[in-house]
NUKOL-163237 format. One record per residue (C-alpha): residue in three letters; x, y, z. Coordinates in Angstrom, 1 decimal. Layout:
BEGIN
pt logu = ALA, u = X, v = Y, w = Z
...
END
This chain:
BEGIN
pt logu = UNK, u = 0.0, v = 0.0, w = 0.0
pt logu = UNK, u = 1.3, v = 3.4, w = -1.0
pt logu = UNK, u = 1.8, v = 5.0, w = 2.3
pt logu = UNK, u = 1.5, v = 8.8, w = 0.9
pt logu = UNK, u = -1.9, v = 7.8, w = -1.3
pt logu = UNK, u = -3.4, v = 6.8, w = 2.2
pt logu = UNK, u = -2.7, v = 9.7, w = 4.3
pt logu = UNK, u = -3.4, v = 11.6, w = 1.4
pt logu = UNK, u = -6.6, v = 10.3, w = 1.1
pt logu = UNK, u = -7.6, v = 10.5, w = 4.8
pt logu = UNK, u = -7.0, v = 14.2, w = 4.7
pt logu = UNK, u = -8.6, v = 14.8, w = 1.5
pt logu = UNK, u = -12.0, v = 13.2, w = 3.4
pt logu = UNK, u = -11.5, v = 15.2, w = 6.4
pt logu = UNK, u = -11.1, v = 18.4, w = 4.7
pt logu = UNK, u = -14.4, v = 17.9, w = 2.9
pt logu = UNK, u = -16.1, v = 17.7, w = 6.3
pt logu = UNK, u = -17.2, v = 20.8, w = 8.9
pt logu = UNK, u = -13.9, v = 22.2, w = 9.8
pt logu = UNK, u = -13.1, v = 25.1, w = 12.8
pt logu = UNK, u = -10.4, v = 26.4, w = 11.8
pt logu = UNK, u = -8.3, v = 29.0, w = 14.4
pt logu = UNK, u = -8.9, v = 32.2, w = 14.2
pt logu = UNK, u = -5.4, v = 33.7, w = 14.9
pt logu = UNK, u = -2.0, v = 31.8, w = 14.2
pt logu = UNK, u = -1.4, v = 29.7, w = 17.9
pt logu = UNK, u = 1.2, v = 27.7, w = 18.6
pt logu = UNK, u = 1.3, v = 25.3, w = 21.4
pt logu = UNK, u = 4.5, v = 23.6, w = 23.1
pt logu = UNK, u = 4.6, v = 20.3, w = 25.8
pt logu = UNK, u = 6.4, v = 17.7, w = 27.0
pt logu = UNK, u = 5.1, v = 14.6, w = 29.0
pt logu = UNK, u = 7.6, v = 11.9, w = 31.5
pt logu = UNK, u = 5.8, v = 8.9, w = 31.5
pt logu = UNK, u = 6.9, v = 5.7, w = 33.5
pt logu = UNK, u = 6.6, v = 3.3, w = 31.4
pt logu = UNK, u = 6.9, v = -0.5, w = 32.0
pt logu = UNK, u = 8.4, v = -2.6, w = 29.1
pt logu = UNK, u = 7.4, v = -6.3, w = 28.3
pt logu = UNK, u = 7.5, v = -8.1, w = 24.7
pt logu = UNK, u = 9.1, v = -10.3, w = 22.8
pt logu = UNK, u = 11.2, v = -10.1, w = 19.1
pt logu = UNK, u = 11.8, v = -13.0, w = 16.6
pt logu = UNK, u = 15.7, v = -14.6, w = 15.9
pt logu = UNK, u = 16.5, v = -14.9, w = 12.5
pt logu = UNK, u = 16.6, v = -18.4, w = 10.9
pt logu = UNK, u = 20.1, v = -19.9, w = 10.5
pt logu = UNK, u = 18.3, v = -22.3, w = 7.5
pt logu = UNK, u = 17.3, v = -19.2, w = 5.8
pt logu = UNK, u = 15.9, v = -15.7, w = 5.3
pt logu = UNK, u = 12.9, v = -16.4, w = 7.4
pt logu = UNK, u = 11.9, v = -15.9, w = 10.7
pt logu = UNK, u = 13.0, v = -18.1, w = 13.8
pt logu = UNK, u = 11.7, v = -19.0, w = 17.3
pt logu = UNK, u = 10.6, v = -15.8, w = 19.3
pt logu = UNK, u = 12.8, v = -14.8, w = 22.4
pt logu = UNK, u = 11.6, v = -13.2, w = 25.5
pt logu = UNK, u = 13.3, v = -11.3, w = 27.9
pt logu = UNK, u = 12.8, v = -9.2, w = 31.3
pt logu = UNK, u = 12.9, v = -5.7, w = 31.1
pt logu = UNK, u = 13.2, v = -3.6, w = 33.0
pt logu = UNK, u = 10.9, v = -0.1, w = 34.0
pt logu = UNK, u = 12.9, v = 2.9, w = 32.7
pt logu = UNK, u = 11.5, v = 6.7, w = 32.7
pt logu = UNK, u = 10.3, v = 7.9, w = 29.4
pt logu = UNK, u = 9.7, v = 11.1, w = 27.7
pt logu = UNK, u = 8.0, v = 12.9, w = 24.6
pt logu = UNK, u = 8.4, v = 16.4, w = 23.7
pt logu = UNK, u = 6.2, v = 18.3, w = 20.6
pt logu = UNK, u = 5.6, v = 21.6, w = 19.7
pt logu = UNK, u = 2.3, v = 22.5, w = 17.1
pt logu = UNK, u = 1.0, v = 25.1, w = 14.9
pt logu = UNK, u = -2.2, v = 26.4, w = 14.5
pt logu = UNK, u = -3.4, v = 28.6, w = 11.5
pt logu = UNK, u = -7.0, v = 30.7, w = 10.5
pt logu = UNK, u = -6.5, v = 29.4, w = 7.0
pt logu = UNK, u = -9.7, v = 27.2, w = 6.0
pt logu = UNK, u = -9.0, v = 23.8, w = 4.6
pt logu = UNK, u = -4.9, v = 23.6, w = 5.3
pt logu = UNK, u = -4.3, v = 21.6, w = 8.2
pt logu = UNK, u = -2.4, v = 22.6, w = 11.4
pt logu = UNK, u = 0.7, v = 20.6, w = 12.6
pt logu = UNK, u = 1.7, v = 18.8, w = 15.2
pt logu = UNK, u = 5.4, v = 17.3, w = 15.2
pt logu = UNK, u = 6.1, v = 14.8, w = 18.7
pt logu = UNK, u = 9.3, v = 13.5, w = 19.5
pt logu = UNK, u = 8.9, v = 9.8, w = 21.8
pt logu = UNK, u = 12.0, v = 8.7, w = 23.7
pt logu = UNK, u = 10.9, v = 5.0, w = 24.1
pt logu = UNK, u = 14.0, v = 2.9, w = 25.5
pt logu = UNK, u = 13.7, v = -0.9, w = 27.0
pt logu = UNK, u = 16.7, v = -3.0, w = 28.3
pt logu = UNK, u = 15.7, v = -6.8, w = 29.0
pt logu = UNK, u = 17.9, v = -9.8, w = 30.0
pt logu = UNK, u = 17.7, v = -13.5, w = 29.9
pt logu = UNK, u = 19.6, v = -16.1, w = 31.0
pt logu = UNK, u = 19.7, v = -19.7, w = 28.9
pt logu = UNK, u = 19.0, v = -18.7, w = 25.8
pt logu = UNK, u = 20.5, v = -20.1, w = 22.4
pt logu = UNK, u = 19.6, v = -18.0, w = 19.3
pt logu = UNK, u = 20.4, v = -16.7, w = 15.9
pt logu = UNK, u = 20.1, v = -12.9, w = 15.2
pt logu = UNK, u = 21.7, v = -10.5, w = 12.7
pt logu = UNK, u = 24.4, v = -13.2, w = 11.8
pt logu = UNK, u = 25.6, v = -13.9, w = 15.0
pt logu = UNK, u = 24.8, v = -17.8, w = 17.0
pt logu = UNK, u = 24.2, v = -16.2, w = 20.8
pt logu = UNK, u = 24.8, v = -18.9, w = 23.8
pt logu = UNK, u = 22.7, v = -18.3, w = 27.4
pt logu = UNK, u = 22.7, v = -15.3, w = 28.8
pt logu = UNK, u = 22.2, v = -12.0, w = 26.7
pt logu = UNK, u = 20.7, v = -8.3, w = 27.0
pt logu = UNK, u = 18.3, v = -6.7, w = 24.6
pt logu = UNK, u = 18.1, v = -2.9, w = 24.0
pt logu = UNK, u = 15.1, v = -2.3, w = 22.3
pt logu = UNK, u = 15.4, v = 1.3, w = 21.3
pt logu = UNK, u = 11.5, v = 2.3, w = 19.7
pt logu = UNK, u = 12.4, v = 6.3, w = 19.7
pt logu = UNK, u = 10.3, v = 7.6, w = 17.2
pt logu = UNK, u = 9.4, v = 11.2, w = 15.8
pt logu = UNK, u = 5.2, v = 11.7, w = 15.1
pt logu = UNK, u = 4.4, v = 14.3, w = 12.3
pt logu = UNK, u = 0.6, v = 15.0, w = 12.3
pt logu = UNK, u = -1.5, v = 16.8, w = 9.9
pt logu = UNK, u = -4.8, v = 17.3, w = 11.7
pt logu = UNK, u = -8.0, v = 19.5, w = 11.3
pt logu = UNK, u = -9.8, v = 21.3, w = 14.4
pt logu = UNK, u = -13.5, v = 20.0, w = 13.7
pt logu = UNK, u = -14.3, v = 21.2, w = 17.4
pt logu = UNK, u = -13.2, v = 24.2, w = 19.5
pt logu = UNK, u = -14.9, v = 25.4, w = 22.3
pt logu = UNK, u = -14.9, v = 25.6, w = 26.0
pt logu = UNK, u = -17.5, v = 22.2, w = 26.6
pt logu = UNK, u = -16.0, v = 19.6, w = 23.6
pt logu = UNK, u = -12.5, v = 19.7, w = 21.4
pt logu = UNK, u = -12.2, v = 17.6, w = 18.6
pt logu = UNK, u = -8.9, v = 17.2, w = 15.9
pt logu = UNK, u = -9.0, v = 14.5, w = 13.1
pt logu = UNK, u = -6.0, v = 13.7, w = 11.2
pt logu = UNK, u = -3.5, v = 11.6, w = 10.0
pt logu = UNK, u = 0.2, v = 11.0, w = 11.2
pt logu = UNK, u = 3.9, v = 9.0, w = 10.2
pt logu = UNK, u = 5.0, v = 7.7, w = 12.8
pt logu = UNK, u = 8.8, v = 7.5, w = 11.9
pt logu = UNK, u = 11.5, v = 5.2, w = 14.1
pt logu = UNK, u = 14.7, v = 5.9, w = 14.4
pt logu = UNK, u = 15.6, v = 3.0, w = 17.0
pt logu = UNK, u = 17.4, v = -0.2, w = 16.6
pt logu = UNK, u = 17.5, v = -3.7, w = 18.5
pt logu = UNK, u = 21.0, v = -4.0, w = 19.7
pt logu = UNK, u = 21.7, v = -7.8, w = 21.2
pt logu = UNK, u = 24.6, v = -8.1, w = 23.7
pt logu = UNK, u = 25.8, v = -11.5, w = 24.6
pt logu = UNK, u = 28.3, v = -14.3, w = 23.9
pt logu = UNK, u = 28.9, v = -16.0, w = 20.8
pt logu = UNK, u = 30.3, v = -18.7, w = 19.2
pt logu = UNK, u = 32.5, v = -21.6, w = 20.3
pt logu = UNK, u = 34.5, v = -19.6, w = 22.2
pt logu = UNK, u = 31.2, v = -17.7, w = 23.9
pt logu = UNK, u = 33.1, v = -14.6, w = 23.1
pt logu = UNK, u = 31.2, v = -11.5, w = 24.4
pt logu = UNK, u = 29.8, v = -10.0, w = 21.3
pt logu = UNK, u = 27.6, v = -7.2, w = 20.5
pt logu = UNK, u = 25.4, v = -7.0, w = 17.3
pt logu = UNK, u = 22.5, v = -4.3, w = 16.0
pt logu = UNK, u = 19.5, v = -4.1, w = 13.4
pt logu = UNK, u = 18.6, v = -0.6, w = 12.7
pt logu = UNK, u = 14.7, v = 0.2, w = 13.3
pt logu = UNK, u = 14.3, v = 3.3, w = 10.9
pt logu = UNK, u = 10.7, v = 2.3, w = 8.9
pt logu = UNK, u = 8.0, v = 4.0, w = 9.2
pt logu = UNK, u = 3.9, v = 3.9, w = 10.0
pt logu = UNK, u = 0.8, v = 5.7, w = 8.6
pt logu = UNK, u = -1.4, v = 6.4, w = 11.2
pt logu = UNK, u = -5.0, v = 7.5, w = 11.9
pt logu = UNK, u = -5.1, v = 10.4, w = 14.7
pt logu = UNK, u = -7.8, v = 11.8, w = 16.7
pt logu = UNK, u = -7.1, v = 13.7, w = 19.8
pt logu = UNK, u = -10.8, v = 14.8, w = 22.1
pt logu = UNK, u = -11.1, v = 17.3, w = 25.3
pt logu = UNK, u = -14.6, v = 17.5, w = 27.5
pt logu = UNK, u = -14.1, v = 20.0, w = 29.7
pt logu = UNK, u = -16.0, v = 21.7, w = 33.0
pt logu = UNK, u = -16.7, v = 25.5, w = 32.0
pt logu = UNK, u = -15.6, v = 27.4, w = 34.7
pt logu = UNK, u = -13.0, v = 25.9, w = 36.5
pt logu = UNK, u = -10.7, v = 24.5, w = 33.7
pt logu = UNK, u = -11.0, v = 20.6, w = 34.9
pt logu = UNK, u = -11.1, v = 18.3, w = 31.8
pt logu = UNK, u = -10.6, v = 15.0, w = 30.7
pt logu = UNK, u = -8.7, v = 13.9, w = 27.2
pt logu = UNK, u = -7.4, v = 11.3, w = 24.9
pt logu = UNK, u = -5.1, v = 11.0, w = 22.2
pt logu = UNK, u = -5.2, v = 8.4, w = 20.0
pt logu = UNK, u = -3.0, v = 6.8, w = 16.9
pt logu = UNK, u = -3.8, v = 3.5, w = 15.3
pt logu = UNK, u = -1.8, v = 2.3, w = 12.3
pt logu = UNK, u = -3.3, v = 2.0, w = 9.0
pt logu = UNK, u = -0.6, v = 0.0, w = 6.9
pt logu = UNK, u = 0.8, v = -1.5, w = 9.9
pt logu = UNK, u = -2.1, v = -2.4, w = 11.6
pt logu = UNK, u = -1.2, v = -3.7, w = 15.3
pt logu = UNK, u = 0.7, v = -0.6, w = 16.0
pt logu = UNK, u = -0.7, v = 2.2, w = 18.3
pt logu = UNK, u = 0.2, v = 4.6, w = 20.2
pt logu = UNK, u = -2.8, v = 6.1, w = 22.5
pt logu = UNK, u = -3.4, v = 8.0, w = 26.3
pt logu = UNK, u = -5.9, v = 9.3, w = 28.5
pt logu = UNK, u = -6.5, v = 11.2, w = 31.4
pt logu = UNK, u = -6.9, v = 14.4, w = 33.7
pt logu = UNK, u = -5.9, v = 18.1, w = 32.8
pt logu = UNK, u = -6.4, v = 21.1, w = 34.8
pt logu = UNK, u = -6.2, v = 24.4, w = 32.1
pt logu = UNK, u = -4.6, v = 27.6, w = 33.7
pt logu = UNK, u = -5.7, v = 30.1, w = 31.8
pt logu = UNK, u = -3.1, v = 33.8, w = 31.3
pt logu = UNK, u = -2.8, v = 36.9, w = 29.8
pt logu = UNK, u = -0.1, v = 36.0, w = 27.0
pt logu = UNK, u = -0.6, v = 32.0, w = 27.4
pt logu = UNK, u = -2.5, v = 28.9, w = 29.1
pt logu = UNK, u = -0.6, v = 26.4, w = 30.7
pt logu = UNK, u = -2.3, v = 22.8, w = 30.6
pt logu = UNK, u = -1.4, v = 20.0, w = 33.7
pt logu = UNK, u = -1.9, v = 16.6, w = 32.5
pt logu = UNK, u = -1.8, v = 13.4, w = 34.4
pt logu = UNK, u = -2.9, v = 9.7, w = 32.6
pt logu = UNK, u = -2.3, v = 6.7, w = 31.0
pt logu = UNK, u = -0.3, v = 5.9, w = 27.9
pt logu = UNK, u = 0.3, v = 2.5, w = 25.7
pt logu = UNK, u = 2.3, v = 2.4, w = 22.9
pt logu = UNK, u = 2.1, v = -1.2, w = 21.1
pt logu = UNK, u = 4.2, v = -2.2, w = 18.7
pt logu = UNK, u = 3.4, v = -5.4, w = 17.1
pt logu = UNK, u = 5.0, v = -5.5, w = 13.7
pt logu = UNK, u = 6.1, v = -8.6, w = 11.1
pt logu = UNK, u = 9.8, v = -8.0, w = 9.0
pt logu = UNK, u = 9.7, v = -4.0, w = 10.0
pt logu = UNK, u = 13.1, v = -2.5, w = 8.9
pt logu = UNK, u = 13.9, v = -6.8, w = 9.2
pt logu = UNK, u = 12.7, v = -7.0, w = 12.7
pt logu = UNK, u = 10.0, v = -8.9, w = 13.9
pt logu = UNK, u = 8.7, v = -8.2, w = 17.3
pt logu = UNK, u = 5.7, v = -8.0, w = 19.5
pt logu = UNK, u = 6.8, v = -4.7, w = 22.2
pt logu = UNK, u = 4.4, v = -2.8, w = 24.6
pt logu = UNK, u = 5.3, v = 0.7, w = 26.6
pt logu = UNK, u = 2.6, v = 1.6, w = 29.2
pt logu = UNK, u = 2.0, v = 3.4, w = 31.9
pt logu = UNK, u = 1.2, v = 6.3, w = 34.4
pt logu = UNK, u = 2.4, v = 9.9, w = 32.7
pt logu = UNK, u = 2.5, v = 13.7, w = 33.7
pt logu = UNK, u = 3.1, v = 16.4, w = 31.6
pt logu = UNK, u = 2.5, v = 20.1, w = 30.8
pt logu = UNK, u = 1.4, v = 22.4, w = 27.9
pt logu = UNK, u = 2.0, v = 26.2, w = 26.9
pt logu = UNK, u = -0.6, v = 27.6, w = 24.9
pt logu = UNK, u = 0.0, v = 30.4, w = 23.3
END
């Protein structure tokens, strides 16, 4: 599937619809730390072919995360605004009896994994809502990685310690849809976020919670506390196969201006 015909498209139907758009140029800048536990598995390579082998699972560890983004908010009708997101997403797991194949190398018992899913969201999304009581943006995104799956452990007759790496720099087209409800009055609301892959379709990346709006004279500042999962569930991706999930509790903040 042509990955720019489909995001394309999606905007192309969302642009036909009822669309608010802002009336003065607005930019808006955040950052979340989320602590995120790590589980998953990832295939080995087959040492009979090009295919895929048995899958291996290791114990990660819980590790901080973090996303930063900054987006940009226009009055012109029918051109969407922009959103670009930056997602630190790190994992480090171990195991310890283990025989494998990955990335030519034949790995012996114990070994560590560093999944590194780091990825960089750029959204294209339209405000269809926009008031004090309901917010509503459509869109679509690419999720692009920029990661890699790095396997330290020991290999070969000699169980030499060895270290080899499988660049994760592919990308996903993505549905988005972020949604406020808020209290008039007293700036409580509630939110979620939400991207779901379109050509790779057991990827997502989605939150919810609680956000308190501070309204100013030059900007609003936005508290947010929730929940966020990223899944990422993918078949030969950038040569990887692997089935990875980041969840957890999150705080953040946002400057509107």
């Amino acid at each position: 599937m042509n990955k720019t015909l489909v995001a394309a498209s999606l905007l192309s139907l969302l642009s036909v619809s009822s669309v608010q758009a802002a009336t003065v140029l607005g930019f808006k800048v955040g950052g979340d730390y989320w602590q995120a536990d790590t589980s998953g598995t990832f295939n080995a390579d087959s040492n009979l072919g090009g295919g895929t082998g048995p899958a291996q699972s290791f114990n990660y560890d819980s590790k901080s995360q973090g996303s930063v983004w900054i987006a940009i908010e226009h009055p012109i009708p029918f051109v969407p605004n922009i959103k670009i997101r930056e997602n630190q997403l790190e994992g480090k797991g171990k195991q310890t009896d283990s025989d494998f194949y990955f990335n030519g190398v034949d790995f012996f018992g114990k070994s560590t994994a560093y999944n590194d899913l780091s990825n960089t969201d750029f959204v294209l999304y339209y405000e269809i809502l926009d008031n004090d009581l309901v917010a509503l943006d459509l869109g679509a995104a690419y999720k692009k990685m920029h990661g890699s799956l790095r396997i330290d452990g020991y290999a070969g007759e000699e169980l030499t310690r060895t270290a080899t790496q499988r660049d994760i720099d592919s990308g996903v087209v993505m549905a988005y849809a972020n949604a406020e409800v808020g209290i008039p009055g007293i700036g409580l609301y509630v939110f979620a976020d939400v991207l779901l892959g379109i050509d790779e379709t057991s990827v997502h990346d989605y939150s919810a919670g609680l956000g308190w709006n501070f309204e100013g004279t030059a900007l609003d500042t936005k508290v947010r506390v929730g929940y966020r999962d990223f899944g990422f569930d993918v078949t030969r991706f950038s040569g990887s196969t692997q089935d990875t999930q980041f969840k957890g509790a999150f705080a953040g903040i946002e400057l509107v201006f």
